[in-house]
MITORMAR-218904 format. One record per atom (N, C-alpha, C): residue in three letters; x, z, y. Coordinates in steps of 0.02 Angstrom, whole numbers, plus 50000, padded with zeros to 5 digits. Layout:
# MITORMAR-218904
ALAXZY;...
//
This chain:
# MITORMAR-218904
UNK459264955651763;UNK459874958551733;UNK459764959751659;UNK460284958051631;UNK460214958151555;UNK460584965651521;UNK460434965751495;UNK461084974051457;UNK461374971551381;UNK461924972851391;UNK462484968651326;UNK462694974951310;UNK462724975151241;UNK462764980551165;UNK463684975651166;UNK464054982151185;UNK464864980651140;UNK464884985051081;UNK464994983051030;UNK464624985050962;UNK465454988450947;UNK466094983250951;UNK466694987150904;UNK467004992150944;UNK467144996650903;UNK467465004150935;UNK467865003850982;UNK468395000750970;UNK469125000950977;UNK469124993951066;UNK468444991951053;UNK468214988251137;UNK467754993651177;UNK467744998051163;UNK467555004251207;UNK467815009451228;UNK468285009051194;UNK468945014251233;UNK469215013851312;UNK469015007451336;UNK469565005951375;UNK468755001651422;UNK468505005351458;UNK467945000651496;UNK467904994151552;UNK468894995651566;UNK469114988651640;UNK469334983451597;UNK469154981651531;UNK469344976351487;UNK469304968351525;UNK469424963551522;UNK469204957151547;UNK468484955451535;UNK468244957551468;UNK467734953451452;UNK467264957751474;UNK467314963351493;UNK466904966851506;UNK466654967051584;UNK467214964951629;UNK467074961451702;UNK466754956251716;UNK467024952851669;UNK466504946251644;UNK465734948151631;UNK465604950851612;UNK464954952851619;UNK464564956251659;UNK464914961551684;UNK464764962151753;UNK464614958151802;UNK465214953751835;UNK465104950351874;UNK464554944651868;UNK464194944751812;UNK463894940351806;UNK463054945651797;UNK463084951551825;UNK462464955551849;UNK462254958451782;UNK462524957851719;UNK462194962151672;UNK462614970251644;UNK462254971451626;UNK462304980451616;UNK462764979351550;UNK463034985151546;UNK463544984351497;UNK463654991751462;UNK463494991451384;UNK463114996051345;UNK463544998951292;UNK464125003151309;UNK464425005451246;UNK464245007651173;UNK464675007351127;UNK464505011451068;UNK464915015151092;UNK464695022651078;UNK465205029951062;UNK465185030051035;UNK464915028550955;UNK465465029750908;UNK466105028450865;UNK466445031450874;UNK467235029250868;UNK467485026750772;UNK467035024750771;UNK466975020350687;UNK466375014050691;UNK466605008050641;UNK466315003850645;UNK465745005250598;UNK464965003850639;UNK464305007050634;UNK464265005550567;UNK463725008550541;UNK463205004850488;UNK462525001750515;UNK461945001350478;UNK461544996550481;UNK460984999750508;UNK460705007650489;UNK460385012350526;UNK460625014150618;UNK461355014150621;UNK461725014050672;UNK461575008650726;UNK461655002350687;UNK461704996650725;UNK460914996750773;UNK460654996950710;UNK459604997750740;UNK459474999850783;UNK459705009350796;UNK459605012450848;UNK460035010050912;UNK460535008850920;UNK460935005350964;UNK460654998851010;UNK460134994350957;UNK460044987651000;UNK459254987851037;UNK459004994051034;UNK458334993951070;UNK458404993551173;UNK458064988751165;UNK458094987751242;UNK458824984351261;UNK459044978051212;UNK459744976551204;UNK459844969151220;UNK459934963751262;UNK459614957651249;UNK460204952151237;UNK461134955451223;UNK461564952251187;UNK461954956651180;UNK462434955051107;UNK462914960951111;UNK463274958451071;UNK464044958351106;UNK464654957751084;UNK464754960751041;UNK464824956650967;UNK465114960150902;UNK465444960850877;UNK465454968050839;UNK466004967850767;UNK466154964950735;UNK466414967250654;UNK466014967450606;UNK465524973350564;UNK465154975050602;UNK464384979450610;UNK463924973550584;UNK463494975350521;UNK462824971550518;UNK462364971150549;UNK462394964750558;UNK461684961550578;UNK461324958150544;UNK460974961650492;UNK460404960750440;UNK459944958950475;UNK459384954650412;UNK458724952550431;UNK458434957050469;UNK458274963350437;UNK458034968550463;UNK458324971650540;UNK458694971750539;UNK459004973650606;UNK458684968150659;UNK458774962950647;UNK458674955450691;UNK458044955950702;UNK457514957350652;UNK456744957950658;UNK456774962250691;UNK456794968150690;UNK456854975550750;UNK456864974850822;UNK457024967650820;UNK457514968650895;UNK457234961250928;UNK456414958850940;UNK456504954250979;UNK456644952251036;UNK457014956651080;UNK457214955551128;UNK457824951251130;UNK458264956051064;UNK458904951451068;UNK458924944051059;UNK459464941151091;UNK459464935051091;UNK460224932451077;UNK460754935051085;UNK461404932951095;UNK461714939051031;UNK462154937450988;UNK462524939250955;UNK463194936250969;UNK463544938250974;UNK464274934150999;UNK464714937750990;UNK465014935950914;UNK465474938150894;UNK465854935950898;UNK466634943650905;UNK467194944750919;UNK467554943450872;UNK467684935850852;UNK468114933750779;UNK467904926050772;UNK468164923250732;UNK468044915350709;UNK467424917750634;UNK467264922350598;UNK467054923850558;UNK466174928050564;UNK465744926050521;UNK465204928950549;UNK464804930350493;UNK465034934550430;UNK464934935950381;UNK464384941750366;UNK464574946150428;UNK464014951050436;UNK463414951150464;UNK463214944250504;UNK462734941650517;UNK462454937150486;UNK461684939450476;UNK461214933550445;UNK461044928350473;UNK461494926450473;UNK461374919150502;UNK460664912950501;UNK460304914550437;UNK459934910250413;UNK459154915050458;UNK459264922050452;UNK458654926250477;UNK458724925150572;UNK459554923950596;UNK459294922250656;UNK459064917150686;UNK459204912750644;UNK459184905350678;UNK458234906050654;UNK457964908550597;UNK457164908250601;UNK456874913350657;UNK457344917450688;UNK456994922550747;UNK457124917250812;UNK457674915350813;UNK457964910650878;UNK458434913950912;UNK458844918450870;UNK459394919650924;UNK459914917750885;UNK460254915850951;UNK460914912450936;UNK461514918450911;UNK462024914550882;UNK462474918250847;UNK463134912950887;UNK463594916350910;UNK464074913550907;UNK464994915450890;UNK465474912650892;UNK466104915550858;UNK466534912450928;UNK467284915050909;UNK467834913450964;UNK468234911250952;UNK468094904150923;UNK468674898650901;UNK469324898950951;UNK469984898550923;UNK470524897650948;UNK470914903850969;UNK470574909750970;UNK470774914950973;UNK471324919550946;UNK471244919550878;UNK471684925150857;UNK472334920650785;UNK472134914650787;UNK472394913250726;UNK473044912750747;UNK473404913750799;UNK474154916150789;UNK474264921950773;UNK473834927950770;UNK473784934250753;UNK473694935750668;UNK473484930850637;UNK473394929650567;UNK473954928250535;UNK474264922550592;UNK474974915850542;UNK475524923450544;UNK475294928250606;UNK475734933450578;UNK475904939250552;UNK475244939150525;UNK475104945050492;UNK475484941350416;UNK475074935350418;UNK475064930750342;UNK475884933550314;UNK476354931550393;UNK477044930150372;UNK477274937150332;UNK477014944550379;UNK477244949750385;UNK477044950250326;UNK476524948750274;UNK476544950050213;UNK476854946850165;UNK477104939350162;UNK477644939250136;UNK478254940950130;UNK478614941750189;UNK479004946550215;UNK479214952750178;UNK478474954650187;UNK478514963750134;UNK478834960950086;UNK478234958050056;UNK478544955749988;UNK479224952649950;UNK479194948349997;UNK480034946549956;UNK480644950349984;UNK480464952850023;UNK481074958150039;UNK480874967850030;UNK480564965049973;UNK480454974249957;UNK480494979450004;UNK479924976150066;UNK479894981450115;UNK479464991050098;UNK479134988950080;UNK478654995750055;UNK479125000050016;UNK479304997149967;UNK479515002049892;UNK480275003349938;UNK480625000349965;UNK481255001249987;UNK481275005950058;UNK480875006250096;UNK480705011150155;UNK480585017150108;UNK480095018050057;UNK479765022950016;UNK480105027549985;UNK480525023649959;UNK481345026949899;UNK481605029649966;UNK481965025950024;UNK482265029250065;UNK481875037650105;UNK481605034850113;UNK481025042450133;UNK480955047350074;UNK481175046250037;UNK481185051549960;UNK481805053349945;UNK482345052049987;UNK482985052950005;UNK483475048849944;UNK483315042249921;UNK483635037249882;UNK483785032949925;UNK484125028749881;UNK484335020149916;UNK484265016949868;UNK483615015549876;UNK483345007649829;UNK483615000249829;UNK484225001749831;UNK484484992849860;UNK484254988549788;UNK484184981649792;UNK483994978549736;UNK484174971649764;UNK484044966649739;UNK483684958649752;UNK483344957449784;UNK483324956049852;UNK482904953849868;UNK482614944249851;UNK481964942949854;UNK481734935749849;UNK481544932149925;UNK482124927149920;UNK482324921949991;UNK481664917049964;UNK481454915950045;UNK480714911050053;UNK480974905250078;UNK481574904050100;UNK481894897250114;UNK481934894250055;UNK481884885950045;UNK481634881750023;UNK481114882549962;UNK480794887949959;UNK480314887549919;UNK479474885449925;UNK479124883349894;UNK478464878649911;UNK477994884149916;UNK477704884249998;UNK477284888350021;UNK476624883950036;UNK476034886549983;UNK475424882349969;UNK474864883650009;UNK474614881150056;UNK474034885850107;UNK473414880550088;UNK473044886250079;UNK472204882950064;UNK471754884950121;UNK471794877850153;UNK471494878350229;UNK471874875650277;UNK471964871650289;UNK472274867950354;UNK471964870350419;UNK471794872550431;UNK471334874950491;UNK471944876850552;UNK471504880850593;UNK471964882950647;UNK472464887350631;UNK472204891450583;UNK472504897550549;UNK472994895950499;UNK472834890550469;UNK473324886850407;UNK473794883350455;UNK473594878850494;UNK474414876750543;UNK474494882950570;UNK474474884950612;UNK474904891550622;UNK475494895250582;UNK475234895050496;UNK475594895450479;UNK476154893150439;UNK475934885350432;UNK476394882650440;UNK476904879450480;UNK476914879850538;UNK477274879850589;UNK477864884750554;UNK477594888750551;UNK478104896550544;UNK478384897150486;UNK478214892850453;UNK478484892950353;UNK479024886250385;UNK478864881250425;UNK479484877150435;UNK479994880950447;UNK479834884350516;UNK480234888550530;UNK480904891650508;UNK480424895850431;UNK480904897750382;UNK481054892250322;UNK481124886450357;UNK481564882050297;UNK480814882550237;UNK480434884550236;UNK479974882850172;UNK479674874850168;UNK479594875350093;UNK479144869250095;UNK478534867150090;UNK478054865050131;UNK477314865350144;UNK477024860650107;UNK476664862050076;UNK475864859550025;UNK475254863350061;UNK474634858550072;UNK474084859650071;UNK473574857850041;UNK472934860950027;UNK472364858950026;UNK471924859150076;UNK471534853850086;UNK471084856450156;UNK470424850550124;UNK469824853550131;UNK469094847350119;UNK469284843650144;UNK469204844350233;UNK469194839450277;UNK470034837750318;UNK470314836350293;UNK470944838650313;UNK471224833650372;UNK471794838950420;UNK471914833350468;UNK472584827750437;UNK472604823150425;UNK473114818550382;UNK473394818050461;UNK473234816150537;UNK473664815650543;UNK474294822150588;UNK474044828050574;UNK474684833150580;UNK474924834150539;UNK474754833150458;UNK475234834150397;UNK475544829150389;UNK475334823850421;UNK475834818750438;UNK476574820050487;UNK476364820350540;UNK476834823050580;UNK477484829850563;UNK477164833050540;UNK477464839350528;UNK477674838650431;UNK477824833150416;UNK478104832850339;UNK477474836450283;UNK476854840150317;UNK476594841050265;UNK476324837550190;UNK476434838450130;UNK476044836250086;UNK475414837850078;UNK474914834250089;UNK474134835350067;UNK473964834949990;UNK473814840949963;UNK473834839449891;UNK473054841949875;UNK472694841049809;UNK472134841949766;UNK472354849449754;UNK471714853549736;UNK471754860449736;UNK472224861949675;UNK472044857049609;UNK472414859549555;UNK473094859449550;UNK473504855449617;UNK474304852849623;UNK474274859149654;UNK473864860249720;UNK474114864649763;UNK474234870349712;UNK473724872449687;UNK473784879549625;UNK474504881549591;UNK474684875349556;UNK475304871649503;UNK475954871649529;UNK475904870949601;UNK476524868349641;UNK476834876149699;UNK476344877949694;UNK476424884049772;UNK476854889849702;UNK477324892249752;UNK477844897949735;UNK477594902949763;UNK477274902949833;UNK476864906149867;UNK476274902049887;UNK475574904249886;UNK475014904349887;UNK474654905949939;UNK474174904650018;UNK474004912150064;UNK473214905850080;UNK472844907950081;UNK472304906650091;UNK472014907750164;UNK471794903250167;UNK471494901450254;UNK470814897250248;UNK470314898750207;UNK469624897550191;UNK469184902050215;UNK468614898750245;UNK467984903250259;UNK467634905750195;UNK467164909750213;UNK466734912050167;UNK466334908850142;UNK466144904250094;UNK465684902650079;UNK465534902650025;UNK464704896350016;UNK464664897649914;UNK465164894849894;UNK465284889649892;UNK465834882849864;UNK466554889449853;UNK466734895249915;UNK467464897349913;UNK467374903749843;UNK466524906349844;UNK466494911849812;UNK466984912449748;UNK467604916549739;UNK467964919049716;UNK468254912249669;UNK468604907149726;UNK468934900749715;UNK469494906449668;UNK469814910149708;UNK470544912249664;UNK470194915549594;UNK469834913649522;UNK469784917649482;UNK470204916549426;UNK470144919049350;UNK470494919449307;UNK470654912249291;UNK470164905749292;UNK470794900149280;UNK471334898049344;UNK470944899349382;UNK471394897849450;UNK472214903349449;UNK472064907949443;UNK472794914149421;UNK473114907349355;UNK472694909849308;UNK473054906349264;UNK473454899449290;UNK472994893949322;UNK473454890249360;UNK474064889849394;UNK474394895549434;UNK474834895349443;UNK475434897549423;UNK475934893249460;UNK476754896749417;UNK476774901749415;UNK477044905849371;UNK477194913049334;UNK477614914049375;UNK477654922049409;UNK477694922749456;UNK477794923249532;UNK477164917949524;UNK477094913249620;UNK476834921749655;UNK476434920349720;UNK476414926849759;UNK475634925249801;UNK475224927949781;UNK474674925549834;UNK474624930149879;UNK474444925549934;UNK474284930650022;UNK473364929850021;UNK473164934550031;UNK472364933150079;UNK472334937350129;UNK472494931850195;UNK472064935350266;UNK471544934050289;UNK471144928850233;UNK470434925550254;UNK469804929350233;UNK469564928850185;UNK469084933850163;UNK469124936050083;UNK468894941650078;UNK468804945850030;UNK468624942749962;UNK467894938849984;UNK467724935149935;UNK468064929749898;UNK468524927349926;UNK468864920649886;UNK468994921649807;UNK469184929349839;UNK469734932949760;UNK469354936349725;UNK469024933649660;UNK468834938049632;UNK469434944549589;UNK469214949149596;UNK469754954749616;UNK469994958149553;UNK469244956549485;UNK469594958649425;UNK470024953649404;UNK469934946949404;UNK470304941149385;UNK471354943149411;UNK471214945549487;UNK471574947449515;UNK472224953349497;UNK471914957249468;UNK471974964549429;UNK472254961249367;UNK471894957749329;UNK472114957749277;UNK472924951049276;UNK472854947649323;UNK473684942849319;UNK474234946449357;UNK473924952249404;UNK474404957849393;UNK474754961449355;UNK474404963749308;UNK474354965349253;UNK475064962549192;UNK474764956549192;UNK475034952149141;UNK475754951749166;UNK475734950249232;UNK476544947149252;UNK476574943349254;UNK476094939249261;UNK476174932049287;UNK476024929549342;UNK475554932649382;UNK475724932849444;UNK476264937249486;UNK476574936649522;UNK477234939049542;UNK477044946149615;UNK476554944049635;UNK476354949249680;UNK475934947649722;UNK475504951749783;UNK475004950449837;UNK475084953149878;UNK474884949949930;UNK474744952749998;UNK473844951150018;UNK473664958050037;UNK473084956950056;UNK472814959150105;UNK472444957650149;UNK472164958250209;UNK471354962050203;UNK471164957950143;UNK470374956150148;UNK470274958850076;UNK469614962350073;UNK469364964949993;UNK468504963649998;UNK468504961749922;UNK467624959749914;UNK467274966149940;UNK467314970749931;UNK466894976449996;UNK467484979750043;UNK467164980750085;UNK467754985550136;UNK467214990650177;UNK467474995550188;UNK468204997550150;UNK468074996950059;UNK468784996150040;UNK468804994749963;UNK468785000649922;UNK468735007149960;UNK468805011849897;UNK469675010149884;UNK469755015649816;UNK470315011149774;UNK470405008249728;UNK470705002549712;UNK470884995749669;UNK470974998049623;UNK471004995349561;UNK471674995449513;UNK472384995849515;UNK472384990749564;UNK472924987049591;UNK473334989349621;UNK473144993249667;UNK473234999249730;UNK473895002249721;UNK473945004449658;UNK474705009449645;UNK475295002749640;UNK475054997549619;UNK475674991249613;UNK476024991549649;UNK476894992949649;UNK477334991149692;UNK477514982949719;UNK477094977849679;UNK477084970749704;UNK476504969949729;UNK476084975249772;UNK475514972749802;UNK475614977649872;UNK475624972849932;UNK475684975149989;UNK474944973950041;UNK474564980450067;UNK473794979950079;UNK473894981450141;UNK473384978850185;UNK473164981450261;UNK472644980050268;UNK472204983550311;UNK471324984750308;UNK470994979650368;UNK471114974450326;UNK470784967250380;UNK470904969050470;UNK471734970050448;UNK471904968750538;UNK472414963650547;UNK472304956850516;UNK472794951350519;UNK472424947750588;UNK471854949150607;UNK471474944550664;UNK471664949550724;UNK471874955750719;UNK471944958850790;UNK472464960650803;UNK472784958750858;UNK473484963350894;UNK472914962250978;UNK473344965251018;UNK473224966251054;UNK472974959451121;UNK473294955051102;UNK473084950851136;UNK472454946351116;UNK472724944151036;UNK472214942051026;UNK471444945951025;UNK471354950851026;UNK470844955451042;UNK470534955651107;UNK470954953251145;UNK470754952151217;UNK470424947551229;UNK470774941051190;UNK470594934951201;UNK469864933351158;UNK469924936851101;UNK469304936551066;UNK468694938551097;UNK468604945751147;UNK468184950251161;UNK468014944151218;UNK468564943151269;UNK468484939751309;UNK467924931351313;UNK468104928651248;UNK467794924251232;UNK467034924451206;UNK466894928251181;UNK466314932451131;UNK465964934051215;UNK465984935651258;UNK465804938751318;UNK465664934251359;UNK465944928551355;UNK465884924051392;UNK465374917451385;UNK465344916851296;UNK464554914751266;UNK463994917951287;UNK464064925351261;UNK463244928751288;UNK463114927351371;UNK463634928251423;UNK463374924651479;UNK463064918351473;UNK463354912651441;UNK463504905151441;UNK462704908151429;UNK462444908351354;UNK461814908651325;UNK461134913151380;UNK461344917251401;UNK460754921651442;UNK460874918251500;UNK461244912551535;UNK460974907151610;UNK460934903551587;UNK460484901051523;UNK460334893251514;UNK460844889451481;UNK461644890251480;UNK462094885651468;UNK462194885251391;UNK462364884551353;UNK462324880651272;UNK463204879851269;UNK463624884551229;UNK464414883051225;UNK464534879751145;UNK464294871951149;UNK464284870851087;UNK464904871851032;UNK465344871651049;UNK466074876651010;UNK465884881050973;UNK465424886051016;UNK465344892750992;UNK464994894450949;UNK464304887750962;UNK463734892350925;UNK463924889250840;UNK463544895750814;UNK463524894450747;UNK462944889050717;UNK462234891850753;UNK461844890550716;UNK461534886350769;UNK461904877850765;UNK461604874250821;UNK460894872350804;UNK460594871150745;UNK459894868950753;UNK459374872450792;UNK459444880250841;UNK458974880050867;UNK459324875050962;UNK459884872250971;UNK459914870451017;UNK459434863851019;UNK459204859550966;UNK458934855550949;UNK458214857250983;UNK457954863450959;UNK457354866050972;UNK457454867851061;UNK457864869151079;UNK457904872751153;UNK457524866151186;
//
């Protein structure tokens, strides 16, 4: 029998979960966090002794933590994203890391929307005035036929373009590897980053973390686009570098944001923060309720796959030690 660490808070509330039967039934012990905030790194340490997989947050899993803990073997995280794991320190210990492709990115395309949404229909400042006993009526800005630019074709990028057809918008992408033939199908234009930049009225990013993405949106990239286009980020923090960000706020030439994701989180507060054209939520575009299910569920269902021998190549991140297996 194995004992599995459920690391995020808000998957310990509730102990008859799916994924958590799932593990049961499959004879291993099943190891809450009590504490009702997502850990730190001293936290995480004491938590994984005598621990041999555990369904993750986003809680670090540093070198140090990973060395601490040779027992562990399974990390299997609850997300498509695995930023808080050292990936490079586990794959030299040999435990696997894995994510839950297909999961939540309808939970994103609608968060993505709900922040444009805010935005062009002056949801915040117009609820705000009303609660202060005014009526803010104004202009609102219509997203029908205007060019909605997504960087990332991925699962998360169709998703949301599906839903920008929807509303009559018009779709541009960038993607490395891109699928030509669903932007085929679905009228998309596949464009070069500097059209996509030039051309998008609205902007929303659907890129992983990486070096190549490290703070793609900076001051020439702002500068790149039309005076007052609108950027969304529900992907990660890092894309945007955040003074670059601050400052085309600033100027007025960028038109407004929606953001999901900040280069540290929690972010403290911005500059930005008091802007009535900047609409924020604290990286919960990946969770509603289902997709949380489906995520935990999936994440739960690797660390089995991995502790009887089985290999879920989808999942794993860091296939070169399957090479070695």
């Amino acid at each position: 029998m194995a004992r599995v660490f459920i690391g995020p808070s808000h998957l310990c509330s509730v102990p008859d979960w799916e994924f958590s039967r799932v593990l049961r039934a499959a004879g291993h012990e099943v190891v809450y966090n009590l504490i009702p905030r997502q850990l730190v790194e001293s936290e995480v340490m004491e938590h994984l002794k005598e621990i041999d997989a555990v369904v993750a947050g986003s809680e670090p899993y540093t070198r140090a933590v990973l060395q601490a803990h040779p027992r562990l073997k399974v990390v299997a995280r609850v997300g498509v994203g695995f930023d808080t794991v050292d990936v490079a320190a586990a794959t030299e210990l040999g435990k696997f890391v894995t994510i839950a492709p297909g999961t939540n990115h309808g939970s994103v395309a609608e968060h993505a929307f709900t922040l444009i949404l805010g935005l062009a229909r002056h949801l915040v400042t117009q609820d705000a005035g009303l609660r202060k006993g005014g009526f803010p009526r104004g202009i609102n800005t219509p997203i029908r036929g205007r060019t909605l630019g997504i960087a990332g074709l991925g699962r998360a990028g169709k998703a949301v373009a599906e839903r920008a057809l929807a509303f009559e918008m018009k779709v541009i992408a960038f993607d490395p590897f891109p699928d030509t033939a669903y932007a085929a199908a679905k009228g998309i234009e596949l464009v070069d980053w500097n059209t996509l930049l030039a051309q998008s009225e609205w902007l929303t990013l659907h890129l992983p973390s990486t070096r190549e993405s490290h703070h793609l949106m900076n001051a020439k990239a702002f500068a790149s686009m039309k005076k007052g286009a609108y950027l969304i980020n529900t992907a990660r923090g890092a894309i945007v570098d955040e003074k670059a960000l601050t400052s085309a706020l600033e100027s007025g030439h960028l038109g407004g944001a929606g953001l999901d994701v900040f280069e540290e989180e929690p972010p403290g507060i911005l500059p930005f923060f008091h802007r009535d054209n900047v609409v924020l939520t604290p990286h919960a575009a990946g969770v509603d309720e289902q997709s949380l299910a489906d995520m935990a569920l999936s994440a739960a269902q690797a660390a089995v796959d991995i502790l009887a021998g089985r290999l879920p190549m989808e999942k794993i991140v860091n296939r070169e030690l399957v090479r070695d297996e």
